[in-house]
C-alpha positions as CSV (number, residue, x, y, z in Angstrom):
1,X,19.3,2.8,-36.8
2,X,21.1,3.6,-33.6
3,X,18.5,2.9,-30.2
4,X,18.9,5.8,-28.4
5,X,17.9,5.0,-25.4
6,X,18.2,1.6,-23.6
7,X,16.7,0.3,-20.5
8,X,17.9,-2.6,-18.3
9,X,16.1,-5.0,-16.5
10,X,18.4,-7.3,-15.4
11,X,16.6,-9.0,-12.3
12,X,13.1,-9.5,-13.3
13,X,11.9,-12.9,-12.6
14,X,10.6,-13.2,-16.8
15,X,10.3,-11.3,-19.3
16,X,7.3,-9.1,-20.2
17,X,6.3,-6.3,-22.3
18,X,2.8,-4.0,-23.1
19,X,1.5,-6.8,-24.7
20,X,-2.2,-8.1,-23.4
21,X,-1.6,-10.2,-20.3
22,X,2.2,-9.8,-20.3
23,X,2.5,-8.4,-17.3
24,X,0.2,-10.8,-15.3
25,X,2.0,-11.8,-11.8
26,X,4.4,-9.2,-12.4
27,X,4.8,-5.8,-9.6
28,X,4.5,-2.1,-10.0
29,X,8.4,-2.1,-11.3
30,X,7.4,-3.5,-14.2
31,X,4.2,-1.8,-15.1
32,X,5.8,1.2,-14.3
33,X,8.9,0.4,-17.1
34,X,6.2,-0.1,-20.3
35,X,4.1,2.7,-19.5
36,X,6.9,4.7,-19.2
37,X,9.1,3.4,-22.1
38,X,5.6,3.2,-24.6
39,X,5.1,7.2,-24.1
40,X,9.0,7.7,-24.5
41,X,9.1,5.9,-27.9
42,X,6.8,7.8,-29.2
43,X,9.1,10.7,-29.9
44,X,12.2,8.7,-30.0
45,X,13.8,5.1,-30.2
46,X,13.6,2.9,-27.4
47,X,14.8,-0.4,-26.2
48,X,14.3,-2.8,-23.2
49,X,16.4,-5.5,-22.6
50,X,15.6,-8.4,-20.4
51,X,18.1,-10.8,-18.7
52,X,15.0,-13.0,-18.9
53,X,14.2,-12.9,-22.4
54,X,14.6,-15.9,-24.7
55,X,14.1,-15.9,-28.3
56,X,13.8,-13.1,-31.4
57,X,13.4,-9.2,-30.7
58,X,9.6,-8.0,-30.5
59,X,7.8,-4.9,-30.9
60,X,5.3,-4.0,-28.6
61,X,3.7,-0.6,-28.4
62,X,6.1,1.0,-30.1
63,X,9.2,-0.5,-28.3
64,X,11.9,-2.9,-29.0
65,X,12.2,-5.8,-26.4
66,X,15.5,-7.9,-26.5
67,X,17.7,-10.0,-24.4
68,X,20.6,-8.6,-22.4
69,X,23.6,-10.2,-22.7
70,X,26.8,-8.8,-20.0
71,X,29.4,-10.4,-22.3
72,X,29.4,-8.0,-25.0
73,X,28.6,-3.8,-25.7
74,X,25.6,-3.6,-26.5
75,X,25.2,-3.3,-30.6
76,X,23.5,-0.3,-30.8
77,X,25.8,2.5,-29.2
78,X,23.1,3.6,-26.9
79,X,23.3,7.3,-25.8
80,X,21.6,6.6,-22.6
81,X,21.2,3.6,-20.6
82,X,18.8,3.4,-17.6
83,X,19.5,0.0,-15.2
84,X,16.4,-1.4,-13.1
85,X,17.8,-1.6,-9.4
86,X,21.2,-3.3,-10.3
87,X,24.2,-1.1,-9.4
88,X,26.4,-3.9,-10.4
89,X,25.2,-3.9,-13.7
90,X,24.8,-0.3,-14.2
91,X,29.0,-0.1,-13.3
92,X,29.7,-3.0,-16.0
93,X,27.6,-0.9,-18.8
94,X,29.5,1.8,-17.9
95,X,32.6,0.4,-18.6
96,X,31.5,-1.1,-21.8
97,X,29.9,2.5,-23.1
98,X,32.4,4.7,-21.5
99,X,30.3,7.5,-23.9
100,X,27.2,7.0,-22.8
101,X,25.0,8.8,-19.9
102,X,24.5,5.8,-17.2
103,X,21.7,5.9,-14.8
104,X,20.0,3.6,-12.0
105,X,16.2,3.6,-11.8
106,X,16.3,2.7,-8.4
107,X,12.9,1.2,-7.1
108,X,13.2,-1.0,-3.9
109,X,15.3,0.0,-0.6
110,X,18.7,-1.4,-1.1
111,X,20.7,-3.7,1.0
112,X,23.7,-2.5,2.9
113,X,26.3,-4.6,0.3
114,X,25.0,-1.8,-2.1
115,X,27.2,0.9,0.4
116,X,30.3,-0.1,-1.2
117,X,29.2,0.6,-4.7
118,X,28.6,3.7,-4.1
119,X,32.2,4.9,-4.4
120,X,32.0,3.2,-7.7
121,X,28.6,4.6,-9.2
122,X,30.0,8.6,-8.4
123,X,33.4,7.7,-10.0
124,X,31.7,6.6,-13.3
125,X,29.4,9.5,-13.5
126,X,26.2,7.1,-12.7
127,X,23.3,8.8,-11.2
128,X,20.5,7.8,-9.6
129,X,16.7,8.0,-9.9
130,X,14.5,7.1,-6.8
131,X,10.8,6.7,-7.4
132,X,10.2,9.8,-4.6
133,X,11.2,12.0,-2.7
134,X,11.0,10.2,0.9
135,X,12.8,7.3,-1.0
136,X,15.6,9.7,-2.3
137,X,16.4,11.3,1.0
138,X,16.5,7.8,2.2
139,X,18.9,7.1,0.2
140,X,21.3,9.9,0.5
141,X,21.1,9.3,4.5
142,X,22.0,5.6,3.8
143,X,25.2,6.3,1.5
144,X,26.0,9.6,3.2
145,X,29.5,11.1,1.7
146,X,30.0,8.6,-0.3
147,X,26.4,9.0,-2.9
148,X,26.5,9.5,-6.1
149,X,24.3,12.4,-7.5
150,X,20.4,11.2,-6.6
151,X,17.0,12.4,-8.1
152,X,13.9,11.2,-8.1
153,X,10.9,10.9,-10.7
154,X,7.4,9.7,-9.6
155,X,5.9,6.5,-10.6
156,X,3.5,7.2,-13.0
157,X,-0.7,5.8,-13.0
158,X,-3.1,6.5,-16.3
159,X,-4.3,9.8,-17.3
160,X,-7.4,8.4,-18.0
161,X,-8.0,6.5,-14.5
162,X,-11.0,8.1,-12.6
163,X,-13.8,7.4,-11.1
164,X,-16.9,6.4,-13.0
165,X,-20.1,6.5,-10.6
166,X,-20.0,3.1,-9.2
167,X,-21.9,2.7,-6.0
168,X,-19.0,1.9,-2.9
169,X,-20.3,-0.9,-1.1
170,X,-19.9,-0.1,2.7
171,X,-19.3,-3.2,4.1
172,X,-16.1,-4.0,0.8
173,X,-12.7,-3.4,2.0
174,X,-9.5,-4.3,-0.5
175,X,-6.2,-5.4,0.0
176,X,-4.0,-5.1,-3.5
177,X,-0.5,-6.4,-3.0
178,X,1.9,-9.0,-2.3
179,X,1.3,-11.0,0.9
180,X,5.0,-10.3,1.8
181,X,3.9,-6.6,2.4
182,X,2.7,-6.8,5.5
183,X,-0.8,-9.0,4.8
184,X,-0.5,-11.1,8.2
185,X,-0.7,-8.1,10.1
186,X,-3.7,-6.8,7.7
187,X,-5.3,-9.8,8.8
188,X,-5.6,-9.8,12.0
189,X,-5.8,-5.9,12.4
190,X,-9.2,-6.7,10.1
191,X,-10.7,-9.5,12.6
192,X,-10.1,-6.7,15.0
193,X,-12.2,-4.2,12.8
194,X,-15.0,-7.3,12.6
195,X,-15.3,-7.2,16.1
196,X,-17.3,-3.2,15.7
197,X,-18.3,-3.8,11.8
198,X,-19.1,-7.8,11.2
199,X,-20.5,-7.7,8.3
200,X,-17.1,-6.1,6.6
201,X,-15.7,-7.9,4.4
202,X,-12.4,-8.1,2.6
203,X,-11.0,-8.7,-0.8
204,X,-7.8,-9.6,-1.3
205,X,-5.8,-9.1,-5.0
206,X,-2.3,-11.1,-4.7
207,X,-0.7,-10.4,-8.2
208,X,1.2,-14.0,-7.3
209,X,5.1,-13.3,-8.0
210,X,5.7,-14.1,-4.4
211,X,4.5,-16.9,-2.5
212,X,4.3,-16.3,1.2
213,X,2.5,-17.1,4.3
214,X,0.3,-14.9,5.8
215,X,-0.8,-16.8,8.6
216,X,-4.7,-18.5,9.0
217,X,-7.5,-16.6,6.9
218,X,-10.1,-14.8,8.9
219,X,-13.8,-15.3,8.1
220,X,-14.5,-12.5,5.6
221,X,-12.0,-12.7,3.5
222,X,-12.5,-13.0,-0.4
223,X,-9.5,-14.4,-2.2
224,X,-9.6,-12.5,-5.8
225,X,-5.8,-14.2,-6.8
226,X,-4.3,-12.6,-9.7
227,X,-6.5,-9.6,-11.1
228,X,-6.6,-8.0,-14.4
229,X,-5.3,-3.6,-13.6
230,X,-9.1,-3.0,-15.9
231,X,-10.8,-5.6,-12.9
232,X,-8.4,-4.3,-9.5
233,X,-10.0,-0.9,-10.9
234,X,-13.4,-1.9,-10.8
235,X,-12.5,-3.8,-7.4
236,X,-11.1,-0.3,-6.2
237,X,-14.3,1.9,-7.5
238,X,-16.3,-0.4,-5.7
239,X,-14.4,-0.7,-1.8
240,X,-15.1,2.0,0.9
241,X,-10.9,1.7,1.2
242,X,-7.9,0.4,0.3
243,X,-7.3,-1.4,3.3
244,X,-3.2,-1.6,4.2
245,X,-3.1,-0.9,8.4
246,X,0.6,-2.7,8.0
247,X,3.6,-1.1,10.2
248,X,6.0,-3.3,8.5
249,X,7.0,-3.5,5.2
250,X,7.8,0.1,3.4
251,X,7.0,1.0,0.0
252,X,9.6,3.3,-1.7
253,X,6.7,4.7,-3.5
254,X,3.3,2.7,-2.9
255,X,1.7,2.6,-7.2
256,X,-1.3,0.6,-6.1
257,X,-2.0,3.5,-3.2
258,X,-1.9,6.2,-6.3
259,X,-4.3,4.0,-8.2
260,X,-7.0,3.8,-5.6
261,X,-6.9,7.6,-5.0
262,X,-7.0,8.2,-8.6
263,X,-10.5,6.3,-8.9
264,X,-12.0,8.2,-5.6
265,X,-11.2,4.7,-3.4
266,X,-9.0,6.0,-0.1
267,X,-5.9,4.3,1.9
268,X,-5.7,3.3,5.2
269,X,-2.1,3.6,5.6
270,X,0.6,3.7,8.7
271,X,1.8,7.2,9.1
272,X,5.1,7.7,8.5
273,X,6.1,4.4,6.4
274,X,7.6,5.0,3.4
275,X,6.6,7.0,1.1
276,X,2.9,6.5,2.4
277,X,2.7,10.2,3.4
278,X,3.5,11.7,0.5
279,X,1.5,9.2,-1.9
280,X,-1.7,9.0,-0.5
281,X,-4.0,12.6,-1.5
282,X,-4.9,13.7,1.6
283,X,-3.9,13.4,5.3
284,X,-6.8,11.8,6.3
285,X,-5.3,8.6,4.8
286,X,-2.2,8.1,7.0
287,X,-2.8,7.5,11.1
288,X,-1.1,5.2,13.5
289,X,-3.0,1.7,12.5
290,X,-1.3,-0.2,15.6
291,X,-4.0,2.2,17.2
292,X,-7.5,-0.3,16.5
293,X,-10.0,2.5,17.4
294,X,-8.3,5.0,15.2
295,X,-9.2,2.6,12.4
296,X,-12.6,1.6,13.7
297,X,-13.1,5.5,13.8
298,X,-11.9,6.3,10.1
299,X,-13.2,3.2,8.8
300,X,-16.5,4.8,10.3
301,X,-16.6,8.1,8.7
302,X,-16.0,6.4,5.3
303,X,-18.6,4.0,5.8
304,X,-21.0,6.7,6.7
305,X,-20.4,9.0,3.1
306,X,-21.9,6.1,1.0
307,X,-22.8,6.6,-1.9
308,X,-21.1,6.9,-5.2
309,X,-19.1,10.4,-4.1
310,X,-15.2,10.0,-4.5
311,X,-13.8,9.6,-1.1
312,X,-10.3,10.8,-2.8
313,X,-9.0,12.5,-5.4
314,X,-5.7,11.8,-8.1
315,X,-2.6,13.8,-7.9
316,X,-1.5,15.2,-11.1
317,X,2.2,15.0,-10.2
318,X,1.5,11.0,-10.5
319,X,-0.1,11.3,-14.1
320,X,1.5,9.7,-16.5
321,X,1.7,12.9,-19.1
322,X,3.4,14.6,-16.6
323,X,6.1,11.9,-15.5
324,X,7.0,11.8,-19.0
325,X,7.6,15.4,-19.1
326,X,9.7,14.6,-16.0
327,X,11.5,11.4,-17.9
328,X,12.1,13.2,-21.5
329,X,13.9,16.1,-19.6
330,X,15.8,13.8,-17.9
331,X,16.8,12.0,-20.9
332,X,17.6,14.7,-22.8
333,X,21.8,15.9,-24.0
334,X,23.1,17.9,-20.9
335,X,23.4,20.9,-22.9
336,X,19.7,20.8,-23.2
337,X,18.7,20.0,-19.4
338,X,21.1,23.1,-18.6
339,X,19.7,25.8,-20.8
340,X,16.0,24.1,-19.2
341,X,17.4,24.8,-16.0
342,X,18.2,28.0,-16.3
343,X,14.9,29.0,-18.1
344,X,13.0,27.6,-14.7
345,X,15.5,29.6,-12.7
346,X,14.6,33.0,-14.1
């Protein structure tokens, strides 16, 4: 039976799938493939292959994990293919399937090496699909003339992720990401916020695909290592705030930020970095955190609400029933996307 619809993931570090702990010290990327490629193959065939992947084929929730192999078309005669970050790769599957729709799920900023592909991804028809908007204009300022068509579709969190009534503790903050984003500066912008509130504390989740250094450890700190999404959720219900005051590293969209809203646990984000802006659910969530009284002050008013009252609510247009909407349209034969189109236009 032909696989309709293939996605790439040639650069993951190993492979993975939906399967229980398969996606331990792996990033957003790759949680964000299976949830979206388990709701797709429910309503149609789907495969992901893995440069990574050794070994037999598997099943897991529904869809087909494999290896990827560049030497040869792959078997199936795929209708669609959709490439993880690689604009390389996408150009070489394009040449192999010169019939099917190529398109890169672009989820990281790329490097300026990827400017002269560009010429190469609008001559093959590839498109491209940022994970939001702040990241799309991004990119069409970085390629300028020479970009290809770009889009972008939201990553996507859990329809069912919301708060539950668990008490916030007002002295918890949490940090949930790689130490490469920014957690040395986190650090010491929390001794700072010690210096009005000492008896904050803060957790931090690394989910371990990236060793890094972040400099020495303030008192206060609470390693959690690699967490369980079920147990970063409770961690998340439980903190006054996500705490990420970093002015360096910018997300493209930010999946643990959406997360935290979802289950009523705030952001402290830098204004204006990334995609933070238009992730986090409210504007309260976003200042200038080189400013250390701006901090002190909002970590203040969310220290005061106590209680078990959600500090911040989801956005819809991050639920995972509605990215898939976004995703099958997408994927679906130009004709159809057209007449769609032109329904929403009258």
């Amino acid at each position: 039976m032909s696989r309709d619809v293939i996605f790439v993931d040639p650069l993951a570090p190993r492979a993975y799938s939906g399967a229980p702990g398969a996606l331990g010290g792996l990033g957003g990327t790759e949680a964000s493939l299976v949830r979206i490629c388990e709701s797709l193959a429910a309503e149609r065939p789907v495969t992901v292959l893995q440069a990574a992947r050794d070994g037999a084929p598997e099943m897991v929730g529904g869809v087909r994990y494999d290896r990827l192999n560049l030497k040869r078309p792959i078997a199936c005669a795929p209708t669609v293919i959709v490439v993880v970050n690689s604009w390389k790769v996408a150009i070489k599957l394009a040449r192999m399937h010169p019939d099917a729709r190529v398109i890169v799920w672009q989820h990281v900023f790329p490097g300026r090496h990827n400017r002269a592909l560009a010429p190469a991804l609008t001559a093959a028809g590839i498109t491209v699909v940022c994970v939001s908007a702040t990241h799309a204009r991004w990119l069409r300022d970085f390629l300028g003339a020479d970009a290809p068509a770009i889009s972008y579709i939201h990553n996507a969190i859990p329809d069912d992720l919301s708060p539950d009534g668990t008490p916030r503790d007002r002295n918890l903050l949490l940090f949930a990401s790689s130490p490469h984003k920014g957690l040395r500066q986190v650090y010491r912008r929390f001794e700072t916020l010690r210096q009005t509130y000492p008896r904050l504390r803060l957790a931090v989740a690394d989910p371990g695909y990236l060793s890094w250094p972040a400099g020495p450890v303030p008192d206060g700190v609470l390693p959690l290592g690699r967490t369980s999404q079920a147990g970063l959720a409770r961690w998340m219900r439980r903190a006054i705030c996500l705490f990420y005051p970093q002015d360096q590293f910018a997300e493209t969209f930010g999946l643990v930020i959406a997360e935290a809203n979802a289950v009523g646990c705030p952001a402290l984000l830098h204004r204006g970095l990334g995609a933070n802006d238009e992730v986090a659910s409210d504007v309260s969530q976003c200042l200038d955190t080189t400013d250390a009284r701006a901090i002190a002050a909002r970590i203040g008013t969310w220290r005061a609400a106590g209680g078990d009252r959600p500090l911040a609510l989801p956005r819809p247009e991050f639920r995972l029933s509605r990215v898939v909407r976004e995703w099958t349209t997408l994927l679906a034969p130009t004709q159809v996307r057209e007449r769609q189109s032109l329904t929403l236009s009258i």
